[in-house]
N, C-alpha and C positions, 0 to 999 in steps of 0.2 A: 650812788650819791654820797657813797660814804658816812652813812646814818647808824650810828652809835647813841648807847648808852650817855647820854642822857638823852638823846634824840628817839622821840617816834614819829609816825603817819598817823595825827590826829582824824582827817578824816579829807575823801578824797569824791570831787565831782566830775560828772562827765555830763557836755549841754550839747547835747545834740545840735540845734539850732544855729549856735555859735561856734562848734566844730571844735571845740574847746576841752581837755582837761586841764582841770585843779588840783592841786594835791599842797595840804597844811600840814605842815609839821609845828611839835611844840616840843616841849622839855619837860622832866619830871619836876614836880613842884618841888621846892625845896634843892634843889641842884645848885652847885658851885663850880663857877668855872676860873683857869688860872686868868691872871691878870696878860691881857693882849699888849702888853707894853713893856711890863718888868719881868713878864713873867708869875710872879709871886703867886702860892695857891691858894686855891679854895677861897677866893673873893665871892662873898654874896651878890647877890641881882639885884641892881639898885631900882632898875625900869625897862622897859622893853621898847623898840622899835618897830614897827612895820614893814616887813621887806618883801620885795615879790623878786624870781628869776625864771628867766627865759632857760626852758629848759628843750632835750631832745625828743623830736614831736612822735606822739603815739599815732603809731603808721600816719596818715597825712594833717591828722590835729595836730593843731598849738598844745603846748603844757608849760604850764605855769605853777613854779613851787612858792608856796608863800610862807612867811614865819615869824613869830615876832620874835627879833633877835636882843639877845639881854643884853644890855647895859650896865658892867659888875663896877659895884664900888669897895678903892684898892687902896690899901690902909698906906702905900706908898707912893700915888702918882693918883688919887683922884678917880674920877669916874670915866670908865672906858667904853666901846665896844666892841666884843668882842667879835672875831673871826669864825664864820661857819665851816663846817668842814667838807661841803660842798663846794662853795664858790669862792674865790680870790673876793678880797675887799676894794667895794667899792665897782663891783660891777654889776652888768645885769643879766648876766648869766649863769650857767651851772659851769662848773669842772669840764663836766662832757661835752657839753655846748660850746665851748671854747675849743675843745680839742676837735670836732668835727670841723666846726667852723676854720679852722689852721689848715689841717690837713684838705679839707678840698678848693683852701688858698693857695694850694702849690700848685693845682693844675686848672682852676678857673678863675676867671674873673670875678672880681668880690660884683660888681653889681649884679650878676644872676646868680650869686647863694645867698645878696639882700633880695631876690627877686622868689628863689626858691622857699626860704624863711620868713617871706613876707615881712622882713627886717629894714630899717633905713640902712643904706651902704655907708653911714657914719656911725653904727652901731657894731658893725663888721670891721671897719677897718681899725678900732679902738682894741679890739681885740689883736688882730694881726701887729697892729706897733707895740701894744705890751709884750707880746713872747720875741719877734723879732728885737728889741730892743734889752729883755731881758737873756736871751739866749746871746747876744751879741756880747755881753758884760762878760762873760763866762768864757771869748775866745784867746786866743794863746798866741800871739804871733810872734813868739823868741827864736824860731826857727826861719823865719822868713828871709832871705837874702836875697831875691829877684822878680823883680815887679814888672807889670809893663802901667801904663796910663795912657789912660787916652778920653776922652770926650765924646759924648752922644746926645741929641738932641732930646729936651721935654714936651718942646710945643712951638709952633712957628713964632718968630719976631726973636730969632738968638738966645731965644734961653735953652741954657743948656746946662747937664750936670757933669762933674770929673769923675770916672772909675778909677779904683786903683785895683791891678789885680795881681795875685800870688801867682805866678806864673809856672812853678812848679806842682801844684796842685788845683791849676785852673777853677782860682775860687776868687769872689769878687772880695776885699777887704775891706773896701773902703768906700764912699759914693757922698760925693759933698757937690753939692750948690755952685754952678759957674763954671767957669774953665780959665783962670786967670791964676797966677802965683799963689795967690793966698790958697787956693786947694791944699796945696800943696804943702803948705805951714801946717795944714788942718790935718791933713794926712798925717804927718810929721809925731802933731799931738796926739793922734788917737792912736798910733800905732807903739807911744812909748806909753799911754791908759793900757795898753794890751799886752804887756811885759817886753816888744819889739825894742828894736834898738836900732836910730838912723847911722848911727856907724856901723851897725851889720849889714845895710845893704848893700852889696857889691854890683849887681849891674840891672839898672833900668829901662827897658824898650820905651819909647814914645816917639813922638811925629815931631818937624822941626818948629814948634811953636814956639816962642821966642818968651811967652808965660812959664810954661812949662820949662823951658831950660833954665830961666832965670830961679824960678823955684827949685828945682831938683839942686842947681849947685848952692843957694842957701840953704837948704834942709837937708840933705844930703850929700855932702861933698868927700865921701868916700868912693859913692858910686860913679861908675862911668856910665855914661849915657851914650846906648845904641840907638842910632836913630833906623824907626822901623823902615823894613825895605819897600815894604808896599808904598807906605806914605811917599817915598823917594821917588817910585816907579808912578805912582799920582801923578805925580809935581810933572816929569818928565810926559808924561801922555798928556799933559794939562797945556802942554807947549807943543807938541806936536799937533793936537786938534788946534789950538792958536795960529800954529804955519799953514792950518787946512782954511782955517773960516780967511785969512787974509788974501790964500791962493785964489778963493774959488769967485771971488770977485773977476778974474779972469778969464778963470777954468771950470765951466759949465760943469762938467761932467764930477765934480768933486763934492755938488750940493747933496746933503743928505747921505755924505758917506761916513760921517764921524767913526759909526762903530766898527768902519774896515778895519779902523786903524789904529783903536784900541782891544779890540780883542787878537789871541794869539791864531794866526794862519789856520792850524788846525781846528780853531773850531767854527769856523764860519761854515755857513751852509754853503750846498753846490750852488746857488745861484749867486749868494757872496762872494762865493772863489770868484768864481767867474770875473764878475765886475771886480774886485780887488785885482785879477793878474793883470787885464786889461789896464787897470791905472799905474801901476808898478812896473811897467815896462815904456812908461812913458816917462820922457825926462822933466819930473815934477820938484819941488822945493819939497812939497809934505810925504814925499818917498825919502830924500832925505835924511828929511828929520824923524822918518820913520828909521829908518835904518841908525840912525844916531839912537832911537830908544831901544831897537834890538842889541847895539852891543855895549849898551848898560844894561840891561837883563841877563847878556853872557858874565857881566864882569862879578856877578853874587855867585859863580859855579867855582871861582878862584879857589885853588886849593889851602893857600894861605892865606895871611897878612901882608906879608912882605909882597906875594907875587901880587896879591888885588891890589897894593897901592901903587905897583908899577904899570899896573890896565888901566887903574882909574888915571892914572896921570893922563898917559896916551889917548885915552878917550878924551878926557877933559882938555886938552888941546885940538883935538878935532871938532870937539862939540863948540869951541871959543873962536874957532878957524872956521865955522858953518857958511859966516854970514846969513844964520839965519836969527833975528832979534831974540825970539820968545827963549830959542833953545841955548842960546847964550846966555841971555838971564837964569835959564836953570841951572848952569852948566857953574854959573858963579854962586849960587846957590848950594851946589854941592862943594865948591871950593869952601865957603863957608863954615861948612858942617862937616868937613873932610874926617878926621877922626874921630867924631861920633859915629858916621857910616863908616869905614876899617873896623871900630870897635863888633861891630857883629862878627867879622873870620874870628875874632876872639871869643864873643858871648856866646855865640850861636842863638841871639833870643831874636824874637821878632812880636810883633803886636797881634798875631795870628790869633793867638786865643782871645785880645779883648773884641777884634773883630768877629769873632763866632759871638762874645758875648753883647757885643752891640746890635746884632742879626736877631739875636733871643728876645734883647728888650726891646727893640723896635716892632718885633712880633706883637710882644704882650701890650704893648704900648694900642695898637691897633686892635688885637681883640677887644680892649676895655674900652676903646674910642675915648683912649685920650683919659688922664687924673686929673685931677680936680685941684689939686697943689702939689707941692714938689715933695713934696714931704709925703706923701701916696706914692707917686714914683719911687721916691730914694728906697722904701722900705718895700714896694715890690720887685723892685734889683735885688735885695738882700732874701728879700725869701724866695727867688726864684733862683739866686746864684750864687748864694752866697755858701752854702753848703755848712748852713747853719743847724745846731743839736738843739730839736725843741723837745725839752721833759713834758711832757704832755699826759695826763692822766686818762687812765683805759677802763 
C-alpha cells in the first residue's frame, strides 16, 4: 500500500460475523505534507477527512482501509487535500485493487468480478475508463499510414459504433459513436490529439458506404481508398441468393438451398455436394449468377493492376449482358467503385483484420449479454483491442 513515514497501521479488526477486515491508518502528530496543488513544502494540517478504500480481500474477506486524510493549509493557494500514497484521488479503492480489477478486465466480464467482489459493476467500470482513458492519452500514432474502418453493431434497432483500425499492427485506434461521416471527422481529431497526421495516411480499407467515402475524402484526401474484397464478394453473393429467392418461385427444388450457393464447393458436406451437383447441371438462372460470382472471385488472383482491370472489364460486361436484374445492379455497382476495388493489386490491404476484430467484440459483446451504454462498449473494444500500455502498480 505503499505506507511510509509519516504513515502507520494504527490499528487493525477482523469480524468474523461480517467476514470483514478493517485496517486504520493515521500519521505522526505534528507532520507536514507538500501542498497537493503547487506543490510548495512542508504545509501544516489544517483538518482531516474521513476516508474508507476498498481494498484486496484477505483470502475470501472484504478489507477496508480507513484514514483520515489531512487537509494542509498552503500559504499559496489555500486549503487543499492532499493525495494518499495508496490510492488515486477520488476513488474508492486501493492502488492494488484497481490493478487486480484491470487486469482480470482483459479476460472477464466486468459483471462477474462486480459479482466476484461483491462490487456494483458501476464501481468497476469507473475504474476500467480511468486507466483505459488515461493509458489512451499516452498513445503515439505519428507512425501510422494504413487503416482499415469499418462498423459493428451495439445493440439491435441500428445502433452502432465506427472502428478505426492500424492495420499494420492490428490494434484498434479508434472507436466512436455511429457509422455516418462525422466518425470520421472525429477520427481525424483524435488521431492529430495523438501526434498522427491525416496527410500521413496513404491507404484505407473499408466497405462501399457512401458515409464512409464521403468522410475519408474530407478528412483524408491523401489516402486512397481500397474498397474491401470481402464487402464486394458480399454485395455480389447478396444478388445471387436474390436470382435464387426469385427462381424458386418456379423451381421447387431451390427452396432452402441458399448456403449451396454462398459457400465455396469444397466445403459443403457430402450430402450438400450431392444436392448442389444435381442443381448445377440443370439449366438454372441462379447457376448463372453463380458462376458470374465464381469469376469475380478468380479476378482478386490478377497478378497486376493493369491485368485485373482488363478481367474486371470482361467480367463486368458479362455480368451487365446476364439479364439477370439483381447481378446487374451489382455489376454497376462495381462500375461505381471501379478504382477503389483496382486500388487493392496496389495496397494489398483488406478489412480482414477489422473482421477478426468484429468476431472478438461480438464475442465479448455476448459473454457480458449486452452494455449498459455505449460508452461501456467503446472502452471494452479498447481494453480488449486496443493493445493499450497500462502502468499499473504491483
Amino acid at each position: 500500500m505503499n505506507i511510509d513515514d509519516p504513515w502507520y497501521v494504527k490499528d487493525i479488526n477482523f469480524d468474523p460475523e461480517l467476514k470483514q477486515l478493517d485496517i486504520w491508518i493515521n500519521f505522526n502528530k505534528g507532520s507536514k505534507f507538500p501542498c497537493p496543488k503547487c506543490s510548495g513544502p512542508n504545509c501544516s494540517v489544517h483538518d482531516t477527512v474521513e476516508k474508507e478504500w476498498r481494498h484486496l480481500n484477505f483470502f475470501e474477506y472484504k478489507t477496508y482501509i480507513h484514514c483520515r486524510v489531512p487537509r494542509v493549509k498552503c500559504g499559496n493557494c489555500r486549503v487543499h487535500q492532499i493525495e494518499v500514497p495508496w490510492a488515486r484521488k477520488q476513488s474508492g479503492f486501493t492502488f492494488l485493487m484497481d490493478s487486480i480489477i484491470l487486469t482480470m478486465a482483459q479476460s472477464m466480464p466486468i459483471l462477474k468480478i462486480a459479482k466476484m467482489f461483491d462490487e456494483h459493476d458501476t464501481r468497476i467500470w469507473r475504474v476500467v475508463i480511468y486507466y483505459v482513458k488515461k493509458s489512451r492519452e499516452k498513445e503515439d500514432f505519428s507512425n501510422v499510414s494504413i487503416i482499415g474502418v469499418d462498423e459493428t453493431s451495439f445493440k439491435k434497432g441500428h445502433k452502432y459504433v465506427t472502428i478505426a483500425a492500424d492495420i499494420e499492427n492490428s490494434k484498434v485506434i479508434y472507436v466512436s459513436e455511429g457509422k455516418d461521416s462525422s466518425t470520421l471527422t472525429k477520427f481525424s481529431e483524435d488521431l492529430i490529439n495523438h501526434d498522427g497526421e491525416p496527410t500521413m495516411i496513404q491507404s484505407i480499407s473499408c466497405d462501399m458506404s457512401p458515409s464512409f467515402i464521403s468522410g475519408i475524402s474530407s478528412e483524408f484526401p491523401d489516402a486512397k481508398i481500397t474498397f474491401d474484397k470481402f464487402h464486394v464478394m458480399k454485395m455480389i453473393n447478396e444478388a445471387v441468393d436474390e436470382v435464387r429467392k426469385q427462381e424458386q418461385s418456379t423451381i421447387k427444388e431451390l427452396k432452402n438451398s441458399k448456403y449451396l450457393w454462398l459457400k465455396n464447393e469444397e466445403n459443403l458436406s457430402e450430402k450438400q455436394s450431392e444436392r448442389f451437383q444435381n442443381l448445377k447441371n440443370q439449366n438454372l438462372k441462379t447457376v448463372r449468377a453463380y458462376n458470374i460470382k465464381l469469376s469475380l472471385q478468380e479476378f482478386w488472383n490478377s497478378q497486376n493492376r493493369k491485368k485485373a482491370a482488363q478481367y474486371l472489364k470482361k467480367w463486368y460486361f458479362r455480368a451487365t449482358h446476364s439479364r439477370l436484374t439483381p447481378i446487374t445492379e451489382a455489376a454497376n455497382t462495381v462500375k461505381k467503385h471501379w478504382d477503389g476495388i483496382l486500388n487493392y493489386f496496389d495496397s494489398k490491404i483488406t478489412n480482414g483484420i477489422l473482421e477478426g476484430i468484429n468476431s472478438i467484440v461480438q464475442l465479448q459483446k455476448r459473454n457480458a449479454r449486452g452494455f449498459k451504454n455505449v460508452q461501456y462498449f467503446i472502452n471494452m473494444i479498447y481494453l480488449k483491442l486496443g493493445k493499450l500500455k497500462f502502468e499499473l502498480p504491483t
